[in-house]
mmCIF file of the C-alpha atoms, coordinates in Angstrom:
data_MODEL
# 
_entry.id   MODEL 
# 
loop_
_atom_site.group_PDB 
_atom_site.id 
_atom_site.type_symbol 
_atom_site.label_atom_id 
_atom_site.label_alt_id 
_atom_site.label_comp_id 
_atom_site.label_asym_id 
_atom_site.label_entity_id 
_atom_site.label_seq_id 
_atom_site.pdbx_PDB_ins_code 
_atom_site.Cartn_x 
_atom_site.Cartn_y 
_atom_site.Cartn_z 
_atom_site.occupancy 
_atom_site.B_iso_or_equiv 
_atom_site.pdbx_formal_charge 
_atom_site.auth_seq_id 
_atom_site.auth_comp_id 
_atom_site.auth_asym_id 
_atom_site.auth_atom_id 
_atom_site.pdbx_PDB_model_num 
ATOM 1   C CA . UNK A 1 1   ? 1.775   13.141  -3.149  1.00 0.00 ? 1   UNK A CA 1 
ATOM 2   C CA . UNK A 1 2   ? -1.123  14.320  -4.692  1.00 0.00 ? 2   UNK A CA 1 
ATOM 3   C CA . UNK A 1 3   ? -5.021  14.814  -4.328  1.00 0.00 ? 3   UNK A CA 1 
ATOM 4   C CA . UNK A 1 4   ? -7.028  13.548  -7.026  1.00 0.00 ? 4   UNK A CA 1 
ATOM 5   C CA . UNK A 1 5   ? -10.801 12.340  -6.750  1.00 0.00 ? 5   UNK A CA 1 
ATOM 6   C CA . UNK A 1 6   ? -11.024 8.657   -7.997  1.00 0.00 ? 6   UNK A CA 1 
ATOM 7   C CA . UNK A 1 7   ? -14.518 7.174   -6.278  1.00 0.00 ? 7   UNK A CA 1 
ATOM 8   C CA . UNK A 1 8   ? -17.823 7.908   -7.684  1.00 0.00 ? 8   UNK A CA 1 
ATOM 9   C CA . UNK A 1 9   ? -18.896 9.487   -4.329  1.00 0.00 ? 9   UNK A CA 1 
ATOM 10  C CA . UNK A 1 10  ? -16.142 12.053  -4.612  1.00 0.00 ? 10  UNK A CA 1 
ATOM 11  C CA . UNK A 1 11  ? -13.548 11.021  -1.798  1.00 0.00 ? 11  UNK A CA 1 
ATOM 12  C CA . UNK A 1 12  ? -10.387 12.610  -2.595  1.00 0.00 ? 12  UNK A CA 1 
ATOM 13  C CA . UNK A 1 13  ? -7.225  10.990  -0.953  1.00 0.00 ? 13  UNK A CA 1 
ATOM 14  C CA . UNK A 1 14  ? -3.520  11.185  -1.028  1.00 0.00 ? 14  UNK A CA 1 
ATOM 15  C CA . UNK A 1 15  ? -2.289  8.981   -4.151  1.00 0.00 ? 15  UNK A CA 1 
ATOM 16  C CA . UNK A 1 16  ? 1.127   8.075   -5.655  1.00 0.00 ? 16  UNK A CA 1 
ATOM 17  C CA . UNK A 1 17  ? 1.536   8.397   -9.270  1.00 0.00 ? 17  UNK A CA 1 
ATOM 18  C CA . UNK A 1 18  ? 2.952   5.245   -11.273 1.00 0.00 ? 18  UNK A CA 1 
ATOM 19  C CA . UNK A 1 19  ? 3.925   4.606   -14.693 1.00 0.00 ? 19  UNK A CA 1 
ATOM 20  C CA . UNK A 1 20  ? 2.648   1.567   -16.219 1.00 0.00 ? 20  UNK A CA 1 
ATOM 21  C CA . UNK A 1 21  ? 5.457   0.310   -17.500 1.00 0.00 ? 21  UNK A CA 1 
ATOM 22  C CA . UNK A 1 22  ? 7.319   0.820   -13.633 1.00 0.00 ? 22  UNK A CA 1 
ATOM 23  C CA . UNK A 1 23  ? 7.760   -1.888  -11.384 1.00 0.00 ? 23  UNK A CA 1 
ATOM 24  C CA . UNK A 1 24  ? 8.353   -0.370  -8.280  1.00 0.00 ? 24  UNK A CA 1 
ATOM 25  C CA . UNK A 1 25  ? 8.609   -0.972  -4.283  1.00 0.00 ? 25  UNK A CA 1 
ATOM 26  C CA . UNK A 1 26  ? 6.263   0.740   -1.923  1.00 0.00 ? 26  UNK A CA 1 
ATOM 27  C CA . UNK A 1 27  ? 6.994   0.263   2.089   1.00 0.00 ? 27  UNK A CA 1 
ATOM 28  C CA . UNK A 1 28  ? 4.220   -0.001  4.888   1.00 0.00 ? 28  UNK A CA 1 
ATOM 29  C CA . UNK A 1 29  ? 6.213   1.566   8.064   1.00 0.00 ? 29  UNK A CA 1 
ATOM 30  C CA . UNK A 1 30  ? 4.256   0.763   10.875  1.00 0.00 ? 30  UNK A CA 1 
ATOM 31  C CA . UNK A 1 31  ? 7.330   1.293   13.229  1.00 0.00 ? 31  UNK A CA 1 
ATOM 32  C CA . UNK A 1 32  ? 4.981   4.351   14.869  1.00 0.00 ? 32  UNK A CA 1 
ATOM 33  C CA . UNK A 1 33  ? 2.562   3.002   16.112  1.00 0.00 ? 33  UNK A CA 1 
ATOM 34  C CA . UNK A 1 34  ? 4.038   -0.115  17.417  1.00 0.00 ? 34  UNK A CA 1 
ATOM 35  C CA . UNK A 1 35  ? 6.006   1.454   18.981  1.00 0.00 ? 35  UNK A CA 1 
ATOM 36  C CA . UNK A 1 36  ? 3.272   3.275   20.694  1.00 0.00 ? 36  UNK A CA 1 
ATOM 37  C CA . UNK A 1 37  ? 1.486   0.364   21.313  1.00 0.00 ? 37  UNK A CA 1 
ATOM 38  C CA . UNK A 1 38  ? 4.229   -1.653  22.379  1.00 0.00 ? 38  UNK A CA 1 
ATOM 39  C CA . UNK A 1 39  ? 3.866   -4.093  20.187  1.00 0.00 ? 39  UNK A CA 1 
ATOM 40  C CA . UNK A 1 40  ? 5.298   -6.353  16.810  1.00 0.00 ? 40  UNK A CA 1 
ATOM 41  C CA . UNK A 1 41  ? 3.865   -7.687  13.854  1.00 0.00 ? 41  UNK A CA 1 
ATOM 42  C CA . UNK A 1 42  ? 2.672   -11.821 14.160  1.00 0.00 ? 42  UNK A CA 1 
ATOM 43  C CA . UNK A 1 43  ? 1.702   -11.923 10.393  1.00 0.00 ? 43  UNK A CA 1 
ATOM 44  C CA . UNK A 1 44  ? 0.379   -9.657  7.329   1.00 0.00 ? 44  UNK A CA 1 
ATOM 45  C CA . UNK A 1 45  ? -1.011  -9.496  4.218   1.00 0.00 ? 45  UNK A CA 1 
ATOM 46  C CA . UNK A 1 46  ? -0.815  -7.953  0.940   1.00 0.00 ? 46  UNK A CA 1 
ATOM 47  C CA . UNK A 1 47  ? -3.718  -7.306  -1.654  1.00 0.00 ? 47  UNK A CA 1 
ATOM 48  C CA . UNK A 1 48  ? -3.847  -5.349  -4.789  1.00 0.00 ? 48  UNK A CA 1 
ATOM 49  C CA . UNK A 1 49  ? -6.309  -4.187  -7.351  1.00 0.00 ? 49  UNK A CA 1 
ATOM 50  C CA . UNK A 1 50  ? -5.490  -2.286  -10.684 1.00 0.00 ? 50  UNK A CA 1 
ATOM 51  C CA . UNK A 1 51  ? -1.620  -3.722  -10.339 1.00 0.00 ? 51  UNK A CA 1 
ATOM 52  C CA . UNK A 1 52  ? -0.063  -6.939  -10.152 1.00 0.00 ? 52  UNK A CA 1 
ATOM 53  C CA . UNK A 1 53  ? 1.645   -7.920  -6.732  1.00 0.00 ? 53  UNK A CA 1 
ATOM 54  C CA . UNK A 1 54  ? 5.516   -8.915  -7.689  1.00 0.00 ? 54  UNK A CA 1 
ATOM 55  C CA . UNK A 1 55  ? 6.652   -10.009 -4.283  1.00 0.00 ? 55  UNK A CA 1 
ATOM 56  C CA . UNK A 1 56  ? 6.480   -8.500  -0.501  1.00 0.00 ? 56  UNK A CA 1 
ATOM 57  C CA . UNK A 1 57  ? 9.091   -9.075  2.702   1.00 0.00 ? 57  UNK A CA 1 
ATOM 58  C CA . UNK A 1 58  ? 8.757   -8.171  5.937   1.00 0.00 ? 58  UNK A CA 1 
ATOM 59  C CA . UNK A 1 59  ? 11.530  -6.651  8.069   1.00 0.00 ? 59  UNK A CA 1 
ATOM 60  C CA . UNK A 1 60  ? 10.963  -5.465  11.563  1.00 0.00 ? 60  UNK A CA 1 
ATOM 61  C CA . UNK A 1 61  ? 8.001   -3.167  11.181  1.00 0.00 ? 61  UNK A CA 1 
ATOM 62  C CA . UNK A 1 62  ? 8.489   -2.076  7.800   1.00 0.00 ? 62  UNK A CA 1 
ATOM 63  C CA . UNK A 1 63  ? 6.340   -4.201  4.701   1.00 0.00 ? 63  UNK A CA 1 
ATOM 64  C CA . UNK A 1 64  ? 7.696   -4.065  1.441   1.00 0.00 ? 64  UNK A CA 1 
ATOM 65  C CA . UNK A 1 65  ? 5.737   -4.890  -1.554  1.00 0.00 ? 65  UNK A CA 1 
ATOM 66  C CA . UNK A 1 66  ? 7.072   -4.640  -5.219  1.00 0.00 ? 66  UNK A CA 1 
ATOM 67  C CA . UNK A 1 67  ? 4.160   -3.775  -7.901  1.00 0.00 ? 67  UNK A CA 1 
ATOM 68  C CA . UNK A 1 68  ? 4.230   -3.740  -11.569 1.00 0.00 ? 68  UNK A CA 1 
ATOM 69  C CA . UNK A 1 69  ? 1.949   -3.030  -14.323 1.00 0.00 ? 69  UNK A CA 1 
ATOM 70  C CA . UNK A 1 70  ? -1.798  -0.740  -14.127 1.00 0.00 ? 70  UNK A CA 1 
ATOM 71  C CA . UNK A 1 71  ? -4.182  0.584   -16.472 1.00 0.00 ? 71  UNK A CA 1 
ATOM 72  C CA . UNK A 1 72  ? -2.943  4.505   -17.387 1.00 0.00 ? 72  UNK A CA 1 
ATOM 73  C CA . UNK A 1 73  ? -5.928  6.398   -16.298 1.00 0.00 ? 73  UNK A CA 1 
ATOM 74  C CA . UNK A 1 74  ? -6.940  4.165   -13.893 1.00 0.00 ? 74  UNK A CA 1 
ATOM 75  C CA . UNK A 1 75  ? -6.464  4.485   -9.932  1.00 0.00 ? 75  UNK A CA 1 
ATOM 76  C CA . UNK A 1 76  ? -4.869  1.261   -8.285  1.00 0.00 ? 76  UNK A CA 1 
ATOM 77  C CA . UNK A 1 77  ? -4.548  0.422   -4.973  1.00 0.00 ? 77  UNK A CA 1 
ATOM 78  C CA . UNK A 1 78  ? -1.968  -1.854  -2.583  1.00 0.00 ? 78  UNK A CA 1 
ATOM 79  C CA . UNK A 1 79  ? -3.242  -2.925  1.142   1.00 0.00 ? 79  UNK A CA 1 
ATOM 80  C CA . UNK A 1 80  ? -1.108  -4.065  3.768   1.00 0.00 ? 80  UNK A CA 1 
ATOM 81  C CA . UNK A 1 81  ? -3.293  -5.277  6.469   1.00 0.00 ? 81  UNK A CA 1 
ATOM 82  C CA . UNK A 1 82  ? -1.362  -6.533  9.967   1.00 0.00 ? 82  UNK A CA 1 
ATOM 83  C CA . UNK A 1 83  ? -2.206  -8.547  12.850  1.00 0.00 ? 83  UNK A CA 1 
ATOM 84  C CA . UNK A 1 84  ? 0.144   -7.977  15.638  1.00 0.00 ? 84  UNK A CA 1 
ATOM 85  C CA . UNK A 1 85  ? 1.597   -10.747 18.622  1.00 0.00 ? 85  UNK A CA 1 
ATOM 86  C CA . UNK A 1 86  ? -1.085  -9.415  21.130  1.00 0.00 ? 86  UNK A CA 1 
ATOM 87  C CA . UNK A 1 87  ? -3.787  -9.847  18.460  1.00 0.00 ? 87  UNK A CA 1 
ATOM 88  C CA . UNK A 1 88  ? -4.238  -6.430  16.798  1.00 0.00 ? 88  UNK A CA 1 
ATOM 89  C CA . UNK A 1 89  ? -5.426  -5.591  13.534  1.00 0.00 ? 89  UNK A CA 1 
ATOM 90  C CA . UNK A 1 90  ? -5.225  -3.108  11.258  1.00 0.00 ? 90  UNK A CA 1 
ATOM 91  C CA . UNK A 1 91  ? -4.798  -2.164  7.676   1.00 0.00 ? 91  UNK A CA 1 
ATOM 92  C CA . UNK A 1 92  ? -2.934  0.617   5.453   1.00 0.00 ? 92  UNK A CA 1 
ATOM 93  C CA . UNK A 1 93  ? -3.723  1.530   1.529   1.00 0.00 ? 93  UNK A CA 1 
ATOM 94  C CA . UNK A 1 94  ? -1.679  3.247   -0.662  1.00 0.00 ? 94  UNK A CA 1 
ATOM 95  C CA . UNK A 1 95  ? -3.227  4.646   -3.854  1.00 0.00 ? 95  UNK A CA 1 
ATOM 96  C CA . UNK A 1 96  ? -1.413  4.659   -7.324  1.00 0.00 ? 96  UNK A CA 1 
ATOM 97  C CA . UNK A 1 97  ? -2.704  7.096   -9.710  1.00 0.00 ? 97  UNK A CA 1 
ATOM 98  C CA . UNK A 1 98  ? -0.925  5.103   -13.081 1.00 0.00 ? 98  UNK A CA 1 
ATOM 99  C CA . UNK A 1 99  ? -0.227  7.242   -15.853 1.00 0.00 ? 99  UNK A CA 1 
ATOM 100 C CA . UNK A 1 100 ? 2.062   7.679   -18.286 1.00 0.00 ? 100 UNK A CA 1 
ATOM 101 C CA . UNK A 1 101 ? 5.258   9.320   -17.551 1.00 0.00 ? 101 UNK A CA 1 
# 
């Protein structure tokens, strides 16, 4: 992974980079920190911006989700937000830098 600074208020975080032309799957592990907090996921849910969402699956505590397409130059993003059986929630983002490869 990379740094790169992609907000207008200068937040640098960790991003992937994608081709435009990939369509590739990304995976949400969350098997960490349920297992820390004894717990499973009830339901989730994927949204994108800058890519197009091909299909996700769930299995166990990992969240796939297959993306295709982006803007070279451009910074996209996929969130996987959870809500676990004993009514947590929380939320991962992965950042794709898309660029031509």
């Amino acid at each position: 992974m990379t740094t790169e600074t992609f907000s207008q208020i200068g937040i640098k975080r960790p991003n992937i980079p994608k081709d435009a032309d990939a369509v590739l799957d990304y995976i949400f592990d969350w098997t960490e920190w349920l297992d820390y907090v004894t717990d499973t996921i009830a339901s989730y849910a994927i949204e994108v911006d800058g890519v197009v969402l091909d299909s996700h699956s769930q299995n166990g505590k990992l969240i796939t989700v297959w993306v295709s397409g982006g803007t070279a130059g451009e910074t996209a993003s996929v969130t996987c937000q959870i809500t676990t059986a004993s009514s947590r929630i929380d939320e991962r983002t992965i950042y794709l830098l898309v660029q031509e490869r």
